[in-house]
N, C-alpha and C positions, 0 to 999 in steps of 0.2 A: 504493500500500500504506500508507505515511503518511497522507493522508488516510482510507482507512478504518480503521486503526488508532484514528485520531483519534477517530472518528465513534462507534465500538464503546466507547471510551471515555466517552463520554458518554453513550451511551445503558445503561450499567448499571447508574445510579442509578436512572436513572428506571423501569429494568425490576423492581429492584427494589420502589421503593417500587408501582408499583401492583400486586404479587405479596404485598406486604405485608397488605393489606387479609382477603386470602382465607387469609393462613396463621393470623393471629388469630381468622377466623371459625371454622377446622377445627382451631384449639385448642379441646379441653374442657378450663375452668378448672377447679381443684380445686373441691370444699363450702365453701359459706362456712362462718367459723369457728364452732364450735362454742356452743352457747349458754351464756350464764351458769349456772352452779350455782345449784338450785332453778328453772331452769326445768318448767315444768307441762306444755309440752306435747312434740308430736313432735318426736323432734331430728333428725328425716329430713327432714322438711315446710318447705320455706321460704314462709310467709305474707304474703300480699301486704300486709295490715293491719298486720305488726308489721316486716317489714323492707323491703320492695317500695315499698311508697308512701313510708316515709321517705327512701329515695334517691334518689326520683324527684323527689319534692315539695322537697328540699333541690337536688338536681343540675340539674333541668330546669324545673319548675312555678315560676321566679323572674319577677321584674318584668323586662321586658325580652324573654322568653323564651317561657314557654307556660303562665304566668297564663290567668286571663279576659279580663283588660285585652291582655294582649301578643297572645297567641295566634299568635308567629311560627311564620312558614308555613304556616298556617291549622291547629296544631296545639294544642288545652287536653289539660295534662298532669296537671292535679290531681283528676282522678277517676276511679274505676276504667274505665267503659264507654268514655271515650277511649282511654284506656292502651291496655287490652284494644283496641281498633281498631287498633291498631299489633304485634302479634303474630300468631304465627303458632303457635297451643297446640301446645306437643309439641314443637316444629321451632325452636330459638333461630337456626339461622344461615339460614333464609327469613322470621324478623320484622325488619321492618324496625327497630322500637326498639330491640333489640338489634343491628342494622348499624350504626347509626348511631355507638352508639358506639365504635365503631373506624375510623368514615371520616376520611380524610386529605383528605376537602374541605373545603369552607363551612361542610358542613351538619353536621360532627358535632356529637355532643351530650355534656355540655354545648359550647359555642364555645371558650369560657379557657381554662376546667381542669379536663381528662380526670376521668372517676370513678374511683374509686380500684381498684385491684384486687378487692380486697372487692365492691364494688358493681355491679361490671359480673359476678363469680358470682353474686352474688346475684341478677339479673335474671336470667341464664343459666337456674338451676337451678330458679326461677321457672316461666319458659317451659316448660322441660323439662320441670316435674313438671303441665303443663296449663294453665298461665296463669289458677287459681281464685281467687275475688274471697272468700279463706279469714282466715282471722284468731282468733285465740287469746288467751283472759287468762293472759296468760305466766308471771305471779306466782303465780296461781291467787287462792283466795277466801277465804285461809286467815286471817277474822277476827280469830283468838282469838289471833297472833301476831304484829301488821304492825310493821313496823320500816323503818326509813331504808335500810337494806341489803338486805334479803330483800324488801323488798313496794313500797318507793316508787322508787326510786334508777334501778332497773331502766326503768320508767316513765318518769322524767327524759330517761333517758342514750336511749332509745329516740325520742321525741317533742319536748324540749324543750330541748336544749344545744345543736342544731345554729344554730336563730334567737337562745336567748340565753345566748352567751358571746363572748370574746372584751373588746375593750375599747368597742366600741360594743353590747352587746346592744340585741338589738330590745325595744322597748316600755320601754326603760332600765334593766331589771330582767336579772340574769344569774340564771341557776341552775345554775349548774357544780360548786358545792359545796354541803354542807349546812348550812353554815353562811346561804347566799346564799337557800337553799331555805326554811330557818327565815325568815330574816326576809319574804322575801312569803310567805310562810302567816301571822306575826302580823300583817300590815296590810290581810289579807284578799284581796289580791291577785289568791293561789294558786288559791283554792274559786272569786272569783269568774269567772278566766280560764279556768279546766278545768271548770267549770261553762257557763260560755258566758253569765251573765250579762248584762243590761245595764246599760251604765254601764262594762262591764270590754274588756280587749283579749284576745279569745279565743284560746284555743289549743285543739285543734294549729293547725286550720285552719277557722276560724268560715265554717259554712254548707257544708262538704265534709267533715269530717271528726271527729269529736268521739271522747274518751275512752269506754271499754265503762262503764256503770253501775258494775259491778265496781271499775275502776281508781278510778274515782272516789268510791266508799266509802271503799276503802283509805286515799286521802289525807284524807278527811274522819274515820274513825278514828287515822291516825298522829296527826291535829291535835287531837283529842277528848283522847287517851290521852297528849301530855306530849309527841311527836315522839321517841319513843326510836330511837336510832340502831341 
């Protein structure tokens, strides 16, 4: 009786955690959060062009991981028709990209450090609402009023804080503030890396994924018009 005491003892961890797996799958996480004020588009719609691909392409699409270059596991995450390969439209807990991340093997994704709550509804509700390759000028086109807060910021905080901030940003340039924002737009930096440029270091993602014409008016007007905040 001791030893199976013993025995039952030990095996409830383990019974748990692989039970674990399946009660995260058969949570529905909440909506993600709500969009900033002055958003243009649907606030039902989650877009794979404005929130889907930046947590993918930040979380998974790294050096090391499912780049071009890496393509662990024989998987490229940085563009849509891969992505989409790994889903399952409609059904988030039969896609595999969304299993993944909440496997308690090797293979979840990313390996280090889990996505954050935020980002794994957002793939969720992705999946759920048909895994569409959709996308929206979030700001909208509204010329006659662009400003650092209402038309550019939005765009920043969306595409371009996650590579540069922090104390190393990439390319050496941060843009976490408007202040940081102002100075690469006066040394041309800004138009020529959202532009895609040569000679510049492109953003979002030079040859995958570039800003809508739209977005990039706006910052060529905010720059035109004095950068008012």
């Amino acid at each position: 009786m001791r030893n199976f005491l013993r025995c039952l003892l030990l095996l409830i961890p383990m019974i748990f955690a692989g039970c674990h797996h399946n009660a995260d799958l058969n949570f529905e996480p909440p909506r993600p959060a709500p969009p900033p004020s002055g958003w243009k588009c649907s606030v039902d719609t989650v877009y794979f062009r404005n929130s889907v691909y930046p947590v993918i392409l930040t979380g998974c699409a790294r050096t090391g991981c499912h780049d071009q270059s890496s393509h662990k596991s024989g998987h490229v995450l940085d563009n849509y028709a891969d992505i989409y390969a790994l889903v399952n439209p409609f059904i988030p807990q039969q896609s595999k990209l969304y299993k993944l991340l909440y496997s308690n093997s090797a293979g979840r994704m990313p390996p280090d450090t889990p996505l954050s709550a935020e980002g794994k509804s957002i793939i969720y509700w992705w999946i759920k609402q048909g895994s569409f390759n959709n996308g929206c000028d979030s700001t909208g086109c509204d010329t006659l009023n662009v400003t650092w807060t209402k038309s550019v910021n939005p765009v920043i905080q969306n595409w371009c804080v996650t590579c540069h901030s922090g104390s190393n940003p990439q390319g050496g340039f941060g843009l976490e503030t408007y202040d940081q924002v102002v100075t690469s737009a006066n040394s041309g930096r800004l138009m020529g890396a959202i532009r895609q440029e040569p000679g510049f270091s492109a953003m979002p993602k030079p040859g995958i994924m570039k800003l809508s014409p739209c977005e990039i008016n706006l910052f060529a007007i905010w720059i035109r018009t004095g950068k008012p905040q």
